[in-house]
C-alpha positions in Angstrom: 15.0 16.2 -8.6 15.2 20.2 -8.6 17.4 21.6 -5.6 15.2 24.7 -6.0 12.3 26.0 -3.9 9.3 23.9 -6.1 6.2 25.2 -4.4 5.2 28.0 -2.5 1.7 27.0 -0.2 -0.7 29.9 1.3 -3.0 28.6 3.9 -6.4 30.4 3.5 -9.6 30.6 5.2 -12.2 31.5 2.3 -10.5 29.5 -0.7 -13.4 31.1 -3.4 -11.8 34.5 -2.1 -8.2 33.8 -2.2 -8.4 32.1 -5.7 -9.8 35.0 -7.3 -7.2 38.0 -5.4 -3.9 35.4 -6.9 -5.7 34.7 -10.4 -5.5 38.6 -10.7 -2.3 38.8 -8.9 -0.8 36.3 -10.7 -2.4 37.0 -14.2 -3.0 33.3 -14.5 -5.9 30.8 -14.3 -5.7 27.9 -11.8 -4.1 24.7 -12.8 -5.4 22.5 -10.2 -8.7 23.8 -8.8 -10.2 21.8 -6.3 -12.0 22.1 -3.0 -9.1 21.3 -0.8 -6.1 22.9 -3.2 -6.1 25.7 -5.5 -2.6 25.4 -7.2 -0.9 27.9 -9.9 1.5 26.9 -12.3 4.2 29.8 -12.9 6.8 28.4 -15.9 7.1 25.1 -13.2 7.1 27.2 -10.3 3.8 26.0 -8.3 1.7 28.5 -6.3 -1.1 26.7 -4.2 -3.5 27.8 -1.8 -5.1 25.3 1.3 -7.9 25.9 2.8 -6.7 25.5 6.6 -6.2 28.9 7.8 -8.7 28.4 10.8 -6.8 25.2 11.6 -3.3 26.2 11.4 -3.3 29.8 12.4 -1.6 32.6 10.7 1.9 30.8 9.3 2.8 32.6 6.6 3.5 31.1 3.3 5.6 28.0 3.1 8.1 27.1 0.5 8.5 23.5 0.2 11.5 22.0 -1.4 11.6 18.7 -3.2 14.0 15.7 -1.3 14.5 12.5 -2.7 14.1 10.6 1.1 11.5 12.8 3.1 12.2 11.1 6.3 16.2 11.1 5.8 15.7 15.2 5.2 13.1 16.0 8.2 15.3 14.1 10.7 19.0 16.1 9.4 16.9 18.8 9.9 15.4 17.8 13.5 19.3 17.2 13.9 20.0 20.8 12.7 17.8 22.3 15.5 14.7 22.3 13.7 11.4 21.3 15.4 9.1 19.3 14.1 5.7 20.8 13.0 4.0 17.9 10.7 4.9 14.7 10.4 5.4 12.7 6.7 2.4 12.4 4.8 0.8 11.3 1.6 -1.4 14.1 0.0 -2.4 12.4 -3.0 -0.9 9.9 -6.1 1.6 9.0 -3.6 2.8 12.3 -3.7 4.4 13.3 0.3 4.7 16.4 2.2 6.6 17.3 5.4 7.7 20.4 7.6 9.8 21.8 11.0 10.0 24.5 12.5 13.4 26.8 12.8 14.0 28.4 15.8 12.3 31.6 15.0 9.0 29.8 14.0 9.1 29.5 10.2 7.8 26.8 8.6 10.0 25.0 6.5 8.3 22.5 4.0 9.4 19.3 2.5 7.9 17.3 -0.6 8.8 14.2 -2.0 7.2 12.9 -5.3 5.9 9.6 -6.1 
């Protein structure tokens, strides 16, 4: 498991329009191009976009780090002063994502893999 940040998520409105402005920013075709996530891989760095700008409001991008126990990591960070912002969930090939809050409102994300 890498101890690096693994994935960097934008949360968009238009998802047609923000896949084409990061193919040319990123000089790179999509990897994974569907209607719920556009993702970008950069040399095993992944870039993705979600279309739940509307829903979420304006977050900012969110780095998400890979943890071997999801649930062990969220709750030593709930410990650490975090707060929580969404709760353990499977987004696919058994694949989960997680994130809290820090005390200045930044999103910090958590993914475990399958």
């Amino acid at each position: 498991m890498s101890t690096a940040i693994t994935t960097i998520i934008y949360h968009v409105e238009d998802l047609a329009r923000a896949k084409a402005l990061f193919t040319t920013y990123l000089g790179a075709e999509p990897t994974t191009d569907s209607p719920y996530y556009v993702g970008f891989d950069l040399g095993g760095q992944q870039v993705g976009l979600v279309p739940d700008a509307a829903e979420q409001g304006p977050i900012g991008p969110v780095c998400f780090r890979d943890v071997p126990d999801i649930a062990a990591a969220r709750k030593a960070l709930l410990e650490a002063g975090a707060t929580s912002h969404e709760e353990p969930h499977d987004v696919g090939g058994g694949m989960l994502v997680a994130s809290v809050k820090d005390a200045d409102g930044h999103v910090i994300g958590l993914r475990q893999l399958p």
